[in-house]
C-alpha positions as CSV (number, residue, x, y, z in Angstrom):
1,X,30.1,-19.7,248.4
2,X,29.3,-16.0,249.3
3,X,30.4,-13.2,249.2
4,X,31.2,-13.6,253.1
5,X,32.6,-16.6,252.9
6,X,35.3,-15.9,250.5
7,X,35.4,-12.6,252.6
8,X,36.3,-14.8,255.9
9,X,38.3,-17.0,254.3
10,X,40.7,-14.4,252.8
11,X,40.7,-13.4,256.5
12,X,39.3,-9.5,254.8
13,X,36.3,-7.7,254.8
14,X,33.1,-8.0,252.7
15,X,33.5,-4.6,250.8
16,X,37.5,-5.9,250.1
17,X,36.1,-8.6,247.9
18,X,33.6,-6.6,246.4
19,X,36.6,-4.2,245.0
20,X,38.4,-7.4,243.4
21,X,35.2,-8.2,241.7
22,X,34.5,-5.1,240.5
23,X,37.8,-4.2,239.5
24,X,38.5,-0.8,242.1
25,X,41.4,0.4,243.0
26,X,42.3,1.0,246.0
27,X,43.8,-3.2,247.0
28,X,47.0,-4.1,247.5
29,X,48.4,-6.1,245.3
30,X,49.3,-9.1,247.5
31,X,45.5,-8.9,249.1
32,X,44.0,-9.0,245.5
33,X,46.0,-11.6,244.1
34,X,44.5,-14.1,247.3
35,X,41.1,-13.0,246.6
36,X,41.2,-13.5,242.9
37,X,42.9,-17.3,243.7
38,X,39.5,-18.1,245.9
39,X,37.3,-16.7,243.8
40,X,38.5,-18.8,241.1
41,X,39.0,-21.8,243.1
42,X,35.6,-21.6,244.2
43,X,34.3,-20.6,240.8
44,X,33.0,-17.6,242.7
45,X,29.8,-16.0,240.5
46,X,27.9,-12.8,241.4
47,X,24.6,-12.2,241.6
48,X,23.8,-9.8,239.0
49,X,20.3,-9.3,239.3
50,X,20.4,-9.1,243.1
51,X,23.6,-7.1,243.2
52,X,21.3,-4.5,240.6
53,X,18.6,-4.3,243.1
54,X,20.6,-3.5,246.2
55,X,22.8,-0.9,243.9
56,X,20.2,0.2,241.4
57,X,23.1,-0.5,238.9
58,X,22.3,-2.1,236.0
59,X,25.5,-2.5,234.8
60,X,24.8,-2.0,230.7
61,X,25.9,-0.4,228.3
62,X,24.3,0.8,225.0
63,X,26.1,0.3,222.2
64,X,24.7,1.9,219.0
65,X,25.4,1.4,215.0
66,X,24.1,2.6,211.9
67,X,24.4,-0.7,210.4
68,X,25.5,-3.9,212.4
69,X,26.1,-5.2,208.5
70,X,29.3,-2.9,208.0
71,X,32.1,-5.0,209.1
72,X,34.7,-2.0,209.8
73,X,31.7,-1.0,212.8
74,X,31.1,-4.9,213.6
75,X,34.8,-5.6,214.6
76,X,34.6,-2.0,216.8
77,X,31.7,-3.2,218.3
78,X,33.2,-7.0,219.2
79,X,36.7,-5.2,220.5
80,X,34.2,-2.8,222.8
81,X,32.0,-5.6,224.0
82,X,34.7,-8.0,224.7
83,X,36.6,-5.2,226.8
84,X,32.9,-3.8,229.1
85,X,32.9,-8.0,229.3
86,X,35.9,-8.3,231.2
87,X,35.0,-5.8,233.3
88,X,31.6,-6.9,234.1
89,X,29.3,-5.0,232.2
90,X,26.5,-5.9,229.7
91,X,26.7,-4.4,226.4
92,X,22.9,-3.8,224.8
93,X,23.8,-3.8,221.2
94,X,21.1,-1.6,218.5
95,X,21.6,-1.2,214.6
96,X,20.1,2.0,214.1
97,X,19.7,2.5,210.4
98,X,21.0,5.7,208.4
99,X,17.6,8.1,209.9
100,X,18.8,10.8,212.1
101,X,15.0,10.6,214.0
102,X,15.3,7.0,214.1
103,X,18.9,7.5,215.9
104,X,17.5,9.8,218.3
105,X,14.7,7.5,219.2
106,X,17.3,4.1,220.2
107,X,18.3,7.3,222.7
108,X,15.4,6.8,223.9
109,X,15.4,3.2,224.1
110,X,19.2,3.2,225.9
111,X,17.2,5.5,228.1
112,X,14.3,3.1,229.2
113,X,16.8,0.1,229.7
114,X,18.9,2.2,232.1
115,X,22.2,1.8,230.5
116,X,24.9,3.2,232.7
117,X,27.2,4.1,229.4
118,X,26.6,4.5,225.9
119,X,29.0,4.0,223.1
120,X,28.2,5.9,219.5
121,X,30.2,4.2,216.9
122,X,31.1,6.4,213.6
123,X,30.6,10.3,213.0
124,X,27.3,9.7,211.7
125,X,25.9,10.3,215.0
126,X,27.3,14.0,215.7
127,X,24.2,15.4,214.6
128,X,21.7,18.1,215.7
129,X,18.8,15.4,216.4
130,X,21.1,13.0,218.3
131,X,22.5,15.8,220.2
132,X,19.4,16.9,221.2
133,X,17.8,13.1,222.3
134,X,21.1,12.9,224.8
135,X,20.9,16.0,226.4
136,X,16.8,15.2,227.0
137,X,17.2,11.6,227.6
138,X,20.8,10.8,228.9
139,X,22.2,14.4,229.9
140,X,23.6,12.1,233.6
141,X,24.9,8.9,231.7
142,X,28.7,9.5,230.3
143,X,28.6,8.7,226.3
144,X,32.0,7.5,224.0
145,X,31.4,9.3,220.4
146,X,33.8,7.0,218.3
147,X,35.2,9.1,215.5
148,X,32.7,12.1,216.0
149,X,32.6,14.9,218.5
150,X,29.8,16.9,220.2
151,X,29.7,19.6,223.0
152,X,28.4,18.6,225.7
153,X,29.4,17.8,229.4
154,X,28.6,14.3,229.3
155,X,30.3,13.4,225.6
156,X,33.6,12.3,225.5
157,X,35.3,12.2,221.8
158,X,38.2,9.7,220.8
159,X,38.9,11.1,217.3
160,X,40.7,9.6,214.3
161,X,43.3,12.5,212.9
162,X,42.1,11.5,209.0
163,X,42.0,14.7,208.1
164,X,45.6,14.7,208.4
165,X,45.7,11.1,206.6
166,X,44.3,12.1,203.7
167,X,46.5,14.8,203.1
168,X,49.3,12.1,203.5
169,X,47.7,10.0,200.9
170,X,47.6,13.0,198.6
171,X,51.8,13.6,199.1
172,X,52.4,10.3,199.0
173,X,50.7,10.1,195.6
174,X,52.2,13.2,194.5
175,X,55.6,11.7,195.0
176,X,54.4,9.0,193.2
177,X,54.2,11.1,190.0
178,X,50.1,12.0,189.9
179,X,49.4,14.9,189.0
180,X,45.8,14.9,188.5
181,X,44.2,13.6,191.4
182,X,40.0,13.5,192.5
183,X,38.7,12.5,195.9
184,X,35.2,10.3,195.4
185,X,32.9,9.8,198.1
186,X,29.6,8.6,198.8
187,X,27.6,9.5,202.0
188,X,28.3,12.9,203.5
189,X,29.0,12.6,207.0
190,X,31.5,14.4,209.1
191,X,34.8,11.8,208.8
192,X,33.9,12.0,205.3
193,X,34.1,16.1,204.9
194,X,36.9,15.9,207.0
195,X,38.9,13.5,204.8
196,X,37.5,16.0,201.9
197,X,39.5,18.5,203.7
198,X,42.2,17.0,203.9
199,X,42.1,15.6,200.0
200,X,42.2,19.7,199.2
201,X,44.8,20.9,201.6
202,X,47.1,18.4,200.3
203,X,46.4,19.2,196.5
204,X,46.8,23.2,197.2
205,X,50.0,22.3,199.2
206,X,51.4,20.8,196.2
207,X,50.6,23.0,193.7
208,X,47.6,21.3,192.0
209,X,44.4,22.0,191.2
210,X,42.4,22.2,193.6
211,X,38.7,23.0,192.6
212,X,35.3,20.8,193.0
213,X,35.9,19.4,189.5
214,X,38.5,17.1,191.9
215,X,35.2,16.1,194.1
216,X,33.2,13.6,193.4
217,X,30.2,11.9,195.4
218,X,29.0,8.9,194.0
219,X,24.9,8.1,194.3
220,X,23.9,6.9,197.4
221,X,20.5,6.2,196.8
222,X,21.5,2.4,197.9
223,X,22.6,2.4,201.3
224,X,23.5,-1.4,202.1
225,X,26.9,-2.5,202.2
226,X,26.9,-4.6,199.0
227,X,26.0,-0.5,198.0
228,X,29.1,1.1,198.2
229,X,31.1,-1.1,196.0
230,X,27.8,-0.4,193.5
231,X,28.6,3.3,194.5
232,X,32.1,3.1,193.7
233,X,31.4,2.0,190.1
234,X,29.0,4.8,189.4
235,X,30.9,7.3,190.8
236,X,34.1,6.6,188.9
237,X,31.8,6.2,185.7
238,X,31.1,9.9,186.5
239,X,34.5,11.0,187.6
240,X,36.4,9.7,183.9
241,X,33.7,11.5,182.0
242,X,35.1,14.8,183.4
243,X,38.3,14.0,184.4
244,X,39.5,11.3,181.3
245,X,43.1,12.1,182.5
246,X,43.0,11.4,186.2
247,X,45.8,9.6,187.3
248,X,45.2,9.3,191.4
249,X,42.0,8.5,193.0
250,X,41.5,8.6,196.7
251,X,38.2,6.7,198.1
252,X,36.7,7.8,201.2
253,X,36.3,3.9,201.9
254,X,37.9,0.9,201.1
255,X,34.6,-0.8,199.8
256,X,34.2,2.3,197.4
257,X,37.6,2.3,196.4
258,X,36.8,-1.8,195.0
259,X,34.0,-0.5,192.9
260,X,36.1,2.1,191.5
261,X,39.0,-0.9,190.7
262,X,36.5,-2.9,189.7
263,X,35.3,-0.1,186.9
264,X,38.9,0.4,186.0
265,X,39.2,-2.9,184.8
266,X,36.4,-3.0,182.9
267,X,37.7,-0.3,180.8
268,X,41.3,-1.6,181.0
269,X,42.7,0.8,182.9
270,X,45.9,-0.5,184.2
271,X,46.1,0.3,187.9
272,X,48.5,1.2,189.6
273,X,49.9,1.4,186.0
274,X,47.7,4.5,184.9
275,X,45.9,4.9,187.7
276,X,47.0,4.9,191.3
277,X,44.1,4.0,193.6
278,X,43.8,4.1,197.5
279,X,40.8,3.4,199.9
280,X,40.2,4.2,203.2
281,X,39.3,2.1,206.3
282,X,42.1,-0.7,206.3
283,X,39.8,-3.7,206.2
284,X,39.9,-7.2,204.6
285,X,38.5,-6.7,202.0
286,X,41.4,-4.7,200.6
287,X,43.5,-7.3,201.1
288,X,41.4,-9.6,199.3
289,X,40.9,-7.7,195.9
290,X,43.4,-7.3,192.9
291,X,45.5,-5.6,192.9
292,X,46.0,-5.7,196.9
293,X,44.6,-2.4,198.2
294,X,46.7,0.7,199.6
295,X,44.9,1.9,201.7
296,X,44.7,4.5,204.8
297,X,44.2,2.3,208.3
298,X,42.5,4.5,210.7
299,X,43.1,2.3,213.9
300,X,39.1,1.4,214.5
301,X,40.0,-1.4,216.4
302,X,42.4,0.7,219.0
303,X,40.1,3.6,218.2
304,X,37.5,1.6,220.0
305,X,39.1,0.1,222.6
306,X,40.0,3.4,223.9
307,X,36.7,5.1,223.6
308,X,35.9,1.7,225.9
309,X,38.3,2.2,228.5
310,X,37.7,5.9,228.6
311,X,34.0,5.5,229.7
312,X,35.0,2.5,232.4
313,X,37.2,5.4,233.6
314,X,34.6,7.4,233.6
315,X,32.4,5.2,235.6
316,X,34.7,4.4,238.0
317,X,34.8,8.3,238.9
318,X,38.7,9.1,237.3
319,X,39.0,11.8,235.6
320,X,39.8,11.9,231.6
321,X,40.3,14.2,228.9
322,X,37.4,14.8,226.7
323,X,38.6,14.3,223.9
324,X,41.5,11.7,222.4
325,X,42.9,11.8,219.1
326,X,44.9,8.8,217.7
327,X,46.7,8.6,214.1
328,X,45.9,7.3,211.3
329,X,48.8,5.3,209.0
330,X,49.0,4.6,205.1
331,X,49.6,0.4,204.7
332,X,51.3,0.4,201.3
333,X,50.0,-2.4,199.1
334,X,49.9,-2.8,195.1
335,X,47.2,-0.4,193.9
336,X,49.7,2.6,194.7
């Protein structure tokens, strides 16, 4: 069956069934449903390649990671994917590595396979070299920064408000009892500062102490996954040597925040006992360690499907905000 077929069967036009299948408004509802029931029936597929050729429309998108190994940005990747599926796009996915030059060269790779979107998961890609790859390669192809923001035309943001998370952790620990709190991070990237931020508006909103003897960045010299839990121990090795009284610890990921348990327990520090510990990312494996992690969710998964339906309304010529921002929410478990 053809296009035409179906067309003259539905009794419409051609360009009427090429809507349906391409998801455009426009149909009425009655019409679409009839087309939708023969294309099924007839187990109506397009030609993709052939439909490319007459359109010049390749219909990917570029999808680009740091690392594909990070769970948290492998289940934002799947939720995007599964959504540009439905609507019949490709996804092209890369795993960049940590090296801003190397990000700004898969630019140039989304460039050469004529992606008609990209999507740039995490913060880590609102940088000066990235910036400056998009507006020389892409500066006419709409691009979803997940988590990060960047001023230009063709950049649409959908933000995660964990600035304003973090600040929550630090009341909610406050009304916990802690007194003497200390943020710990590892990599420096931009959600990361901003969570920093947010660590030291909430300690001088409360009254405590608020200087960068409460900051503490753990070595990152080992940047693999199986790293920041590695990370988390050194870093909290560090932080008891100059704060032996610290009662709260906030972790600017989850994966951190398990190598700072894990250290605690070592010692035989009691947590949430003497310490009160929360992560931040709100994946599994929080739920997996012991104590149960509290932890800050920051809604990647809705996160991402936004940023994915905001760049297929994009494409289809609506106009959107460029910028979202969604909320983040504590999820309470044992560790505080």
């Amino acid at each position: 069956m053809t296009i035409y077929d179906i067309a003259r069967e539905a009794g419409v036009s051609a360009s009427t069934v090429s809507r349906v299948i391409n998801h455009k408004p426009g149909i009425r509802e009655e019409t679409r449903r009839r087309i939708q029931k023969l294309l099924e029936e007839y187990d109506y597929t397009p030609d993709i390649a052939a439909r490319g050729l007459a359109t010049q429309a390749t219909r990917f998108i570029g999808i680009l990671i740091e690392d594909i190994r990070v769970s948290h940005h492998t289940e934002s990747a799947y939720v995007i994917e599964q959504e540009m599926t439905r609507r019949g796009y490709t996804c092209i996915t890369f795993s960049t590595g940590p090296d801003s030059s190397r990000k700004a060269q898969y630019i140039q790779i989304l460039e050469q396979r004529r992606v008609e979107g990209v999507i740039l998961i995490g913060s880590m890609f609102a940088n000066d070299e990235v910036r400056r790859s998009l507006e020389r390669c892409l500066a006419d192809i709409p691009v979803m920064l997940v988590n990060g923001e960047m001023d230009l035309p063709n950049v649409y943001s959908v933000l995660i408000d964990e600035e304003r998370g973090t600040e929550e952790c630090v009341k909610m620990l406050v009304e916990k009892g802690c007194r003497r709190l200390v943020y710990l991070m590892d990599v420096t990237t931009p959600s990361n500062i901003k969570k920093q931020r947010g660590f030291c508006t909430g300690l001088l909103r409360y009254g405590l102490e608020a200087g960068e003897n409460r900051i503490f960045t753990a070595p990152d010299a080992d940047t693999s996954p199986g790293g920041s839990i590695r990370r988390g121990r050194q870093g909290t090795c560090r932080l008891l040597e100059s704060v032996p009284e610290v009662d709260g610890i906030i972790c600017a990921t989850d994966l951190l925040a398990i190598g700072c348990l894990q250290e605690l327990q070592k010692r035989g520090i009691a947590v949430p006992g003497q310490v009160s510990l929360i992560g931040i990312d709100n994946t599994l494996y929080g739920q997996l360690c012991t104590p149960a992690l509290t932890t800050l969710d920051n809604k990647m998964a809705q996160v991402s499907l936004s940023a994915a339906r905001m760049l297929l309304d994009v494409l289809d010529g609506r106009t959107v905000n460029q910028k979202l921002m969604l909320f983040t929410e504590i999820i309470r478990r044992e560790s505080a």
